[in-house]
PATORVEX-241664 format. One record per atom (N, C-alpha, C, O): residue in three letters; y, x, z. Coordinates in pm, whole numbers, padded with zeros to 5 digits, always signed. Atoms other than C-alpha are relative to their C-alpha. Layout:
BEGIN
AlaYXZ;...
// end
This chain:
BEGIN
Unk-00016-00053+00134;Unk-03747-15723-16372;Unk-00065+00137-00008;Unk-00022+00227+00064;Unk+00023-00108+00043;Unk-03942-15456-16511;Unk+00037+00070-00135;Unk+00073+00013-00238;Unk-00044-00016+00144;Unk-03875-15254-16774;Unk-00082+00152-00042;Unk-00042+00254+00013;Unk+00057-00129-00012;Unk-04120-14966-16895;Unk-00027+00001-00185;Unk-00028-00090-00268;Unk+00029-00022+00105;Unk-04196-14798-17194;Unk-00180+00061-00030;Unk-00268+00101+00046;Unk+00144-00088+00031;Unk-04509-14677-17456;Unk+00001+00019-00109;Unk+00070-00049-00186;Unk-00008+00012+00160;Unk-04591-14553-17772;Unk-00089-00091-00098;Unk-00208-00121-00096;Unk+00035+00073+00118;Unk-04628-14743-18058;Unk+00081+00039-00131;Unk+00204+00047-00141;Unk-00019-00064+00107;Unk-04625-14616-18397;Unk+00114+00088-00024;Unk+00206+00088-00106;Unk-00104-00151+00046;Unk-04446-14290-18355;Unk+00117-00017+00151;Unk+00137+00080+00226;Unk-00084+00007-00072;Unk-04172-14468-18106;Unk-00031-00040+00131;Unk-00136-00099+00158;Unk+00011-00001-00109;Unk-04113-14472-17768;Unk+00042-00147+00019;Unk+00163-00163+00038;Unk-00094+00131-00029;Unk-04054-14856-17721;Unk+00001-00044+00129;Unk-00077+00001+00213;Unk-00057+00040-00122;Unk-03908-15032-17445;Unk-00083-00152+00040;Unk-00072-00225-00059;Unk+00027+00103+00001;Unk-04080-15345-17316;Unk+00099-00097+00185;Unk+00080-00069+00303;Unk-00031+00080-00119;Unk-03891-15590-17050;Unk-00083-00097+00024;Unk-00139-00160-00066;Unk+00059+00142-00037;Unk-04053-15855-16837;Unk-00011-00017+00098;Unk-00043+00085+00160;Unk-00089+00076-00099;Unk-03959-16068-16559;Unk-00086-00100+00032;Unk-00095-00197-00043;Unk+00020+00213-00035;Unk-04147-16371-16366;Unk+00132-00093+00039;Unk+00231-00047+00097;Unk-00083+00081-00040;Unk-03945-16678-16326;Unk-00054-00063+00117;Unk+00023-00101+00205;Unk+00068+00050-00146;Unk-04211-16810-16050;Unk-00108+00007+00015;Unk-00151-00011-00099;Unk+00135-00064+00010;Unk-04554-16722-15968;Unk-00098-00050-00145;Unk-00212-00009-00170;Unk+00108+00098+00107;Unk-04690-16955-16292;Unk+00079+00059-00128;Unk+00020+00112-00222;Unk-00076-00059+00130;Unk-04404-16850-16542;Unk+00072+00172-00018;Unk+00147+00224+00065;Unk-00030-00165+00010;Unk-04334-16470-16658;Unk+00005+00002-00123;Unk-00061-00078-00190;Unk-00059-00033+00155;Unk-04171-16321-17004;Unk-00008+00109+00022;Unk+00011+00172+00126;Unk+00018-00114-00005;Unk-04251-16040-17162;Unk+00077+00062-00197;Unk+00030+00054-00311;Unk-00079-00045+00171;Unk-03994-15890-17485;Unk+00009+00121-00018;Unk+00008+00199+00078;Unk-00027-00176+00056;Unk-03948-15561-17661;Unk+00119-00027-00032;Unk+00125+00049-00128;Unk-00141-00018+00098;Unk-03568-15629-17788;Unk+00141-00103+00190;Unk+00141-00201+00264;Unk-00080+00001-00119;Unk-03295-15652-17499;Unk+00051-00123-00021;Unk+00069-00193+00079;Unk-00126+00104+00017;Unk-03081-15938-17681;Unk-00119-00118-00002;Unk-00071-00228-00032;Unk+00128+00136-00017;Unk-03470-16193-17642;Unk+00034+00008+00183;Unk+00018-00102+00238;Unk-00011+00055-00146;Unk-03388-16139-17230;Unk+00046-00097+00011;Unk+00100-00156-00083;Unk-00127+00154-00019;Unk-03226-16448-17047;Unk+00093+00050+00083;Unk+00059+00108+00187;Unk-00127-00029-00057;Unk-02882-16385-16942;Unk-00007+00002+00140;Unk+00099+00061+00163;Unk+00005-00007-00115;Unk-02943-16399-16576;Unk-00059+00140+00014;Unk-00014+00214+00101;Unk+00060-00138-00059;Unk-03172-16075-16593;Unk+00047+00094-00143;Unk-00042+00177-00159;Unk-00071-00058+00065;Unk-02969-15911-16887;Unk+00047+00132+00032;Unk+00019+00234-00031;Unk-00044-00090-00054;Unk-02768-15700-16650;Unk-00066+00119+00055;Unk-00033+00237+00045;Unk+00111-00089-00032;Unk-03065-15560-16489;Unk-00065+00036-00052;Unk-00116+00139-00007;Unk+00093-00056+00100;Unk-03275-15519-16773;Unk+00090+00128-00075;Unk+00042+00233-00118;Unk-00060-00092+00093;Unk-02986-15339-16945;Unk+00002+00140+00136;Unk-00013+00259+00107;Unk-00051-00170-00084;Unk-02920-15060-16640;Unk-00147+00065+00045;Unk-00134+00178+00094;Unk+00057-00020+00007;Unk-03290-15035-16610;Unk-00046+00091-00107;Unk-00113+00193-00093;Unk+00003-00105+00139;Unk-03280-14909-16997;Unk+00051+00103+00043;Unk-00008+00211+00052;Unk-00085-00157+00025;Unk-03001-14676-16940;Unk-00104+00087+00108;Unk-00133+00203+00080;Unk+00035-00160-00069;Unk-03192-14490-16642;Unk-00152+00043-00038;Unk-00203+00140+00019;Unk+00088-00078+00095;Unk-03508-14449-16879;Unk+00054+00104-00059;Unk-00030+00194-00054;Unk-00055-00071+00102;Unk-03281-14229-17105;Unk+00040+00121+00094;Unk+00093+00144+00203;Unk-00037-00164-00030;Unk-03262-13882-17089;Unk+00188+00040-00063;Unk+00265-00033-00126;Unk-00090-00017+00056;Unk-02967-13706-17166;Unk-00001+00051-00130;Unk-00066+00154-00146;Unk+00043-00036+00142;Unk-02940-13678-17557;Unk-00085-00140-00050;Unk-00100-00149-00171;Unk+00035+00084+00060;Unk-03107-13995-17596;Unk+00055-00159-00005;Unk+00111-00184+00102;Unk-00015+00094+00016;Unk-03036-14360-17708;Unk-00116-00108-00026;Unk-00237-00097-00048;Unk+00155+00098+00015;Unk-03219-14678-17736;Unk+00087-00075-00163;Unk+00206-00101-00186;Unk-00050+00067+00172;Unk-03203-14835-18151;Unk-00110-00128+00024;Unk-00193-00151+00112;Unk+00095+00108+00069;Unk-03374-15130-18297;Unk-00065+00059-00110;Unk-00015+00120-00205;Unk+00110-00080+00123;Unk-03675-15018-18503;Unk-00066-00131-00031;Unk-00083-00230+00041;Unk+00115+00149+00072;Unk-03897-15271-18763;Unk-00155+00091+00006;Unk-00154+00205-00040;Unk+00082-00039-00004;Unk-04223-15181-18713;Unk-00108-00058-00136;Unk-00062-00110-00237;Unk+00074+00058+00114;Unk-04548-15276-18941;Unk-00113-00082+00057;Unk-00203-00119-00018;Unk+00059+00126-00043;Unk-04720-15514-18721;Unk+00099-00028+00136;Unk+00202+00031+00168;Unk-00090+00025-00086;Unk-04625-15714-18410;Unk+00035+00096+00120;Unk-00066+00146+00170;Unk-00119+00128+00012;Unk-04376-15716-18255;Unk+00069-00008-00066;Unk+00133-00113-00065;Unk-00061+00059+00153;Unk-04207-15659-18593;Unk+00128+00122+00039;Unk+00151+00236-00001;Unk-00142-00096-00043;Unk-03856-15552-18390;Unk-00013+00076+00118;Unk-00099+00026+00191;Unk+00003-00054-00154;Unk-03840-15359-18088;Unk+00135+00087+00060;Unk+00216+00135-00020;Unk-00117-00118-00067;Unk-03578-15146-17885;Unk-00084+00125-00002;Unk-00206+00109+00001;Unk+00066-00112-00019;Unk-03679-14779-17871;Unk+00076+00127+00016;Unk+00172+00144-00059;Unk-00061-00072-00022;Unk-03576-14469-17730;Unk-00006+00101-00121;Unk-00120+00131-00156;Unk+00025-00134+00018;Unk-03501-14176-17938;Unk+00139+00090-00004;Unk+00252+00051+00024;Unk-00105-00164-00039;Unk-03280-13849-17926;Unk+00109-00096-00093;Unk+00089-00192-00167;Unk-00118+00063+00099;Unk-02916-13930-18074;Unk+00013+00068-00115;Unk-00010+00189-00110;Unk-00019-00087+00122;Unk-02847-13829-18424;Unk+00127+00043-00004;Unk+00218-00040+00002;Unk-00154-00047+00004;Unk-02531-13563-18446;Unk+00034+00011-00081;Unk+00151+00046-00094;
// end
């Protein structure tokens, strides 16, 4: 499981992706498209991207991938 980020339009988004065996590999921007087996790891992978002060949201973008996860600062 990897899990790295980049920018795209303004946000810092998150992309996961995982082979299942040297022929099959997935690649999603939105945590809840993982498959439950690599869930756990994809999610504690997020948290240790994050700084302190920041969170990951769901943003709509204006082309694909449409939705994405993305880090930004928390709003107080």
């Amino acid at each position: 499981m990897k899990v790295t980020t980049k920018w795209v339009e303004g946000h810092r988004v998150l992309s996961y992706q995982y082979d299942v065996n040297r022929d099959v590999g997935f690649k999603f921007h939105l945590l809840s498209e993982v498959g439950e087996p690599w869930q756990a790891e994809a999610k504690a992978k997020q948290q240790a991207l994050l700084k302190p002060g920041e969170c990951v949201v769901q943003v709509e973008l204006s082309a694909k991938p449409w939705y994405v996860d993305a880090i930004e600062k928390e709003k107080v």
